[in-house]
C-alpha positions in Angstrom: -36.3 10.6 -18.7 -35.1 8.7 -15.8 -35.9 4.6 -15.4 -37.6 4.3 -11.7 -38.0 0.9 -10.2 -42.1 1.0 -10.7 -40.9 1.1 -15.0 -38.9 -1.9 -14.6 -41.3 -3.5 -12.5 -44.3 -3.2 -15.0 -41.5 -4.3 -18.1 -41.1 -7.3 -15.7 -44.9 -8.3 -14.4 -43.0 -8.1 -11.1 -43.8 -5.8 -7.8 -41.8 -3.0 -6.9 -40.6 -4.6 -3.6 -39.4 -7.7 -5.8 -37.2 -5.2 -8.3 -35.9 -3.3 -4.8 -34.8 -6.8 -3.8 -33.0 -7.8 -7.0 -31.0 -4.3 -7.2 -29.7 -4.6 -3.5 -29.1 -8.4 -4.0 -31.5 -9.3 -1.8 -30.8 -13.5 -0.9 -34.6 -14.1 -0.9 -35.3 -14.1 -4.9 -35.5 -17.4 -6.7 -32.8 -17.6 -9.5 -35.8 -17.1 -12.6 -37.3 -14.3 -10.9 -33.6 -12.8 -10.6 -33.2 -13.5 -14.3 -36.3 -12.2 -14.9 -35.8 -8.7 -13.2 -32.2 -8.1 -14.7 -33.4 -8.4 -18.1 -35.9 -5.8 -17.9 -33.2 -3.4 -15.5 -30.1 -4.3 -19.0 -33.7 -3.7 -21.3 -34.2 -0.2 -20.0 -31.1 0.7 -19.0 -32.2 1.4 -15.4 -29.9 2.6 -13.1 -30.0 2.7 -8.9 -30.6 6.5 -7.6 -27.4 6.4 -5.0 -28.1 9.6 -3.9 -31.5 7.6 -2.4 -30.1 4.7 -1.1 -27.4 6.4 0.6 -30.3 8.5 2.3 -32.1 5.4 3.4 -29.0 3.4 4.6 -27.2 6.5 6.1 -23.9 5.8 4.3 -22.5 6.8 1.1 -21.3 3.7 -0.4 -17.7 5.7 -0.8 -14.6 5.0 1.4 -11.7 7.1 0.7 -7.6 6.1 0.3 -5.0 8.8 1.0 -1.9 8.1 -0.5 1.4 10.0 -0.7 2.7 9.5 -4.6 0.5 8.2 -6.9 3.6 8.3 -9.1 5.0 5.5 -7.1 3.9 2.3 -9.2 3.8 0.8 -5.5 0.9 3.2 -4.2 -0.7 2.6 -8.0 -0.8 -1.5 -7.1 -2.1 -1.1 -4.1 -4.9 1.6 -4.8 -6.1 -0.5 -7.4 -6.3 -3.7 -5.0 -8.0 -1.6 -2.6 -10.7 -0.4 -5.2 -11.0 -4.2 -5.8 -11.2 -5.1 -2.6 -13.8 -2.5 -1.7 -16.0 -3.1 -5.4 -16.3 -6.7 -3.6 -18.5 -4.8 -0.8 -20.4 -2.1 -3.4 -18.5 0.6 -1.9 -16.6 3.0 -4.2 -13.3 4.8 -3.7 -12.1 8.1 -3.2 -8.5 8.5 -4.2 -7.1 11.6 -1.9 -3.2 12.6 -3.0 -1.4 14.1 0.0 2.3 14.2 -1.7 3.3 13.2 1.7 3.0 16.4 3.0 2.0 16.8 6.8 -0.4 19.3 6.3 -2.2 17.5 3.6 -2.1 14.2 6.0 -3.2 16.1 9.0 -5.9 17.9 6.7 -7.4 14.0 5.4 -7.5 12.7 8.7 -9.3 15.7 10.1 -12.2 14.7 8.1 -12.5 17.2 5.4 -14.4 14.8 3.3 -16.3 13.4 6.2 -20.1 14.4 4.3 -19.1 12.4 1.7 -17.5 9.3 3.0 -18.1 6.2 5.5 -14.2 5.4 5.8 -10.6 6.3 5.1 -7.5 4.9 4.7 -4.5 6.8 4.8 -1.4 5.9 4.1 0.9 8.3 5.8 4.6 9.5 5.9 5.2 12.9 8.0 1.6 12.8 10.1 2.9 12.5 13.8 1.1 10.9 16.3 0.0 14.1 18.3 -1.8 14.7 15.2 -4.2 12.0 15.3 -5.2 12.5 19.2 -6.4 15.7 18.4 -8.8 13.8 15.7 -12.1 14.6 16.7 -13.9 13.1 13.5 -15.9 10.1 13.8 -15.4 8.7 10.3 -13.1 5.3 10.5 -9.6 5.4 9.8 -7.3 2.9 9.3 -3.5 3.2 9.1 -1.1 1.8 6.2 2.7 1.3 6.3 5.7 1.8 8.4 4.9 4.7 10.8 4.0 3.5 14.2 1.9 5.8 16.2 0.4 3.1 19.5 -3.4 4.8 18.9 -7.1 3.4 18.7 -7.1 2.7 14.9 -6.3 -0.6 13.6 -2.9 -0.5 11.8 -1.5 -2.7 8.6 1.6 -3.4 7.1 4.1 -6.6 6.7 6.7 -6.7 9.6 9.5 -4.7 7.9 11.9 -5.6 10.3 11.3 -9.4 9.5 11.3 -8.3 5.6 14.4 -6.4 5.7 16.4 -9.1 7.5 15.1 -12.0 4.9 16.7 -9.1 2.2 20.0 -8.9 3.9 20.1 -12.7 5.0 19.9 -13.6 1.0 22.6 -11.3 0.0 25.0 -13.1 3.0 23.9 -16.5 1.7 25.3 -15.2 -1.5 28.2 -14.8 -0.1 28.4 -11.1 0.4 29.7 -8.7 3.5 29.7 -5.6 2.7 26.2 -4.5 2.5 25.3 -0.8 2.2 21.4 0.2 3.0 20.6 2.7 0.7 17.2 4.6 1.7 18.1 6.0 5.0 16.1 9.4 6.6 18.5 11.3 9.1 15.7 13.8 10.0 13.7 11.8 12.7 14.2 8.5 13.9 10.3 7.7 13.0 10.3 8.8 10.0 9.4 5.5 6.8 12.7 3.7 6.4 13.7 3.3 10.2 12.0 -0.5 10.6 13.9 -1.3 7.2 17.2 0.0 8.5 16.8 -1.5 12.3 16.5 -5.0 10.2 19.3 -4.7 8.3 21.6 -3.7 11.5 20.0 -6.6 13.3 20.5 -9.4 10.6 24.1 -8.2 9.6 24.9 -7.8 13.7 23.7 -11.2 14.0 25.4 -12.9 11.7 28.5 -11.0 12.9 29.5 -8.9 10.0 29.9 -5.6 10.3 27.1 -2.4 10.1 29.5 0.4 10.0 27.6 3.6 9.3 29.4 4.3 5.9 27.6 1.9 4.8 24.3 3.8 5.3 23.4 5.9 2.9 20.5 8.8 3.3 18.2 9.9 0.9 15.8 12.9 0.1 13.3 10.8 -1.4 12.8 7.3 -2.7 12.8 7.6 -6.1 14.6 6.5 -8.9 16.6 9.6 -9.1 17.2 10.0 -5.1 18.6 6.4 -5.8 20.9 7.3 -8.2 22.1 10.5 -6.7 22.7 8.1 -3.1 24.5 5.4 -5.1 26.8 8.0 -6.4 27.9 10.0 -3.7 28.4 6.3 -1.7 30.6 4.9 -4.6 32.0 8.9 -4.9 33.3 8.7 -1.1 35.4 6.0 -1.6 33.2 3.1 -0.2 32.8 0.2 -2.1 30.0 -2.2 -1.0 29.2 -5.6 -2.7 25.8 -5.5 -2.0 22.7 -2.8 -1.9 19.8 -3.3 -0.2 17.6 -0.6 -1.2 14.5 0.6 0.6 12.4 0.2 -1.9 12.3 -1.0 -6.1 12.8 2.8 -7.4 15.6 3.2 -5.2 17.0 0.2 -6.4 16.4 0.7 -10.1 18.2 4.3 -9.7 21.1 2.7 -8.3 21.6 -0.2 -10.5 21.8 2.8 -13.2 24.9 4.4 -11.3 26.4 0.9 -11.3 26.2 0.3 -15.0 27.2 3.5 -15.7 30.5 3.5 -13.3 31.1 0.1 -15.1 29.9 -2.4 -12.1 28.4 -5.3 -13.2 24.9 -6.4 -11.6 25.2 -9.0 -9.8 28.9 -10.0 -10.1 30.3 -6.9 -8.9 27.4 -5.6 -6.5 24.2 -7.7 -5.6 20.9 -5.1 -5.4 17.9 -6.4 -3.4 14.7 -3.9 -3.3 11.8 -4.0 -1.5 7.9 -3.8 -2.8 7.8 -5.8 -6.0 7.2 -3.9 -8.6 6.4 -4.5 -12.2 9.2 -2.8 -13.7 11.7 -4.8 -11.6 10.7 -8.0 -13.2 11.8 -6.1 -17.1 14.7 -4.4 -16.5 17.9 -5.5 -18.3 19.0 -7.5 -15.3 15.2 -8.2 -13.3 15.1 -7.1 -9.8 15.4 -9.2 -7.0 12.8 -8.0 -3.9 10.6 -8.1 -1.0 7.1 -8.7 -2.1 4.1 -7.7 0.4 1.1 -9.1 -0.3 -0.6 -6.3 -1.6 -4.2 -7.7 -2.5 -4.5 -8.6 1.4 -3.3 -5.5 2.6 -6.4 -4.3 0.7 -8.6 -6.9 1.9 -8.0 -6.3 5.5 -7.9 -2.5 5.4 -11.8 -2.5 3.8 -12.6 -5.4 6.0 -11.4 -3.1 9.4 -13.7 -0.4 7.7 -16.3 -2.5 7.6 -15.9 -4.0 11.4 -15.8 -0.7 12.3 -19.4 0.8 10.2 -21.1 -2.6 11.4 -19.7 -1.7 15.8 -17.7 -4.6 16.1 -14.4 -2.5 17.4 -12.6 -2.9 20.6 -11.0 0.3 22.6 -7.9 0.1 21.3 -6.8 -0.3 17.8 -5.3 -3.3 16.2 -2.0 -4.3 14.7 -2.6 -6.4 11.5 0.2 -8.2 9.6 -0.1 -9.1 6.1 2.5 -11.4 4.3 5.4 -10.9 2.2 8.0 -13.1 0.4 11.4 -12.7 -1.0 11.7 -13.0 -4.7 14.7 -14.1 -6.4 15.7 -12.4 -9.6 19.3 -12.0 -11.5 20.1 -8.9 -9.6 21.1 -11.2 -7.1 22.0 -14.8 -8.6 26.0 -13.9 -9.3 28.9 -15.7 -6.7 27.9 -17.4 -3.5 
């Protein structure tokens, strides 16, 4: 049978109104009374009817996350600092999986799941921007990573550009010139990767060493294999870089594989810089150097924009938001200056 409120009110000698305030953490309730309340709610197990409250509040208490690889230890970080970062607010989280498949993205942001949530965030890879003026759903939505689309919904990511040249601009205060970006899409100029690859042509161009298009080397994915594979056929044309900066850790981990097994040493020979900090870069056999963006605010500003947006604090117009990052020195790159 289930425990109502008017049970744990009569366990506690309280009113009904004074157990409502104590489950939706009301302000008004003395600290004893509080105390008073819980014990009788952790007594009989009681547990809030959601279904109700979502009824009387006209929300669900569930925001959802669309993200394209849950395989990728990055999108695994960040989904749990998002669930943290929304648990901070009572809400829930939804985790959608779109495999980064246009479709699948177009399909989330349509509003599919619009009955059952107050807010998404979508991380997206092949949705274009034609896409999302078509959007007629009213849920909020707010957009992660590197695609740019210039539309009414707030946007957050690091500047990549700034991260990518902080990447290359370590490997040239080591002393090395011929730095190959390894990560490249040749399909569409928009496409994840091109903020990365316009920082490393702009910090290398700067610095006047040259960006020669050898040097960058495409990929079908960015994975650990796709790294490999692009190390391989880089080293198998003839081109010998001393330096890799990789679009992302798994790309980076791929390739240092290639290296150790064509019998290049890591850093001495060929310096690898990645790019999301990962936890299996800091326990390899030779610990990744990489950009780190701050993940937890990522999180915390992608529920907070949800929330401006459910309370009617938004503008016309969305927002572009820019969380931190930081390079982080590991021995992949300490070898010669």
């Amino acid at each position: 049978m289930r425990v109502s409120l008017k049970d744990v009110a009569e366990r506690a000698g309280v009113s009904i109104k004074t157990v409502s305030n104590v489950v939706n953490n009301y302000p008004h309730v003395t600290p004893a009374m509080r105390a008073r309340v819980q014990e009788a709610i952790d007594e009989l197990g009681y547990r809030p009817n959601l279904t109700a409250r979502s009824l009387r509040k006209g929300r669900t208490g569930i925001i959802a996350l669309a993200i394209p690889e849950l395989g990728n230890p990055y999108f695994a970080e960040l989904a749990g600092a998002v669930i943290d970062a929304a648990a901070e607010h009572e809400f829930t989280v939804l985790l959608d999986h779109t495999r980064g498949d246009r479709e699948q993205e177009v399909l989330v942001s349509q509003g599919f799941r619009a009955n059952v949530i107050d807010g998404l965030i979508l991380s997206p890879l092949e949705l274009e921007a034609e896409d999302l003026r078509s959007r007629t759903d009213d849920v909020p939505l707010v957009l992660l990573g590197e695609r740019e689309y210039e539309l009414p919904y707030d946007h957050i990511a690091i500047d990549n550009v700034a991260a990518a040249r902080g990447a290359v601009r370590h490997l040239l205060s080591r002393g090395r010139s011929r730095i190959a970006y390894l990560g490249a899409r040749t399909d569409s100029a928009n496409r994840p990767a091109h903020l990365r690859l316009a920082g490393w042509r702009e910090e290398l161009t700067e610095a006047g060493v040259p960006a020669p298009d050898d040097l960058v080397v495409p990929v079908g994915g960015w994975d650990r294999e796709e790294g490999a594979r692009g190390m391989a056929r880089l080293l198998d044309s003839g081109v010998r870089p001393d330096a890799v900066f990789a679009y992302n850790d798994l790309v980076a981990i791929g390739a240092m594989r290639v290296l150790h097994e064509r019998g290049l040493r890591v850093p001495w020979d060929v310096a690898v810089v990645g790019f999301d900090d990962l936890e299996e870069g800091r326990f390899g056999a030779v610990t990744l150097t990489t950009i780190s963006p701050d993940k937890q605010a990522i999180a915390r500003m992608a529920v907070a924009s949800l929330l401006r947006s459910l309370s009617g604090r938004t503008e016309p117009g969305g927002r572009e938001l820019t969380a931190d990052f930081r390079l982080v020195e590991r021995e992949s790159t300490l070898g010669r200056r």
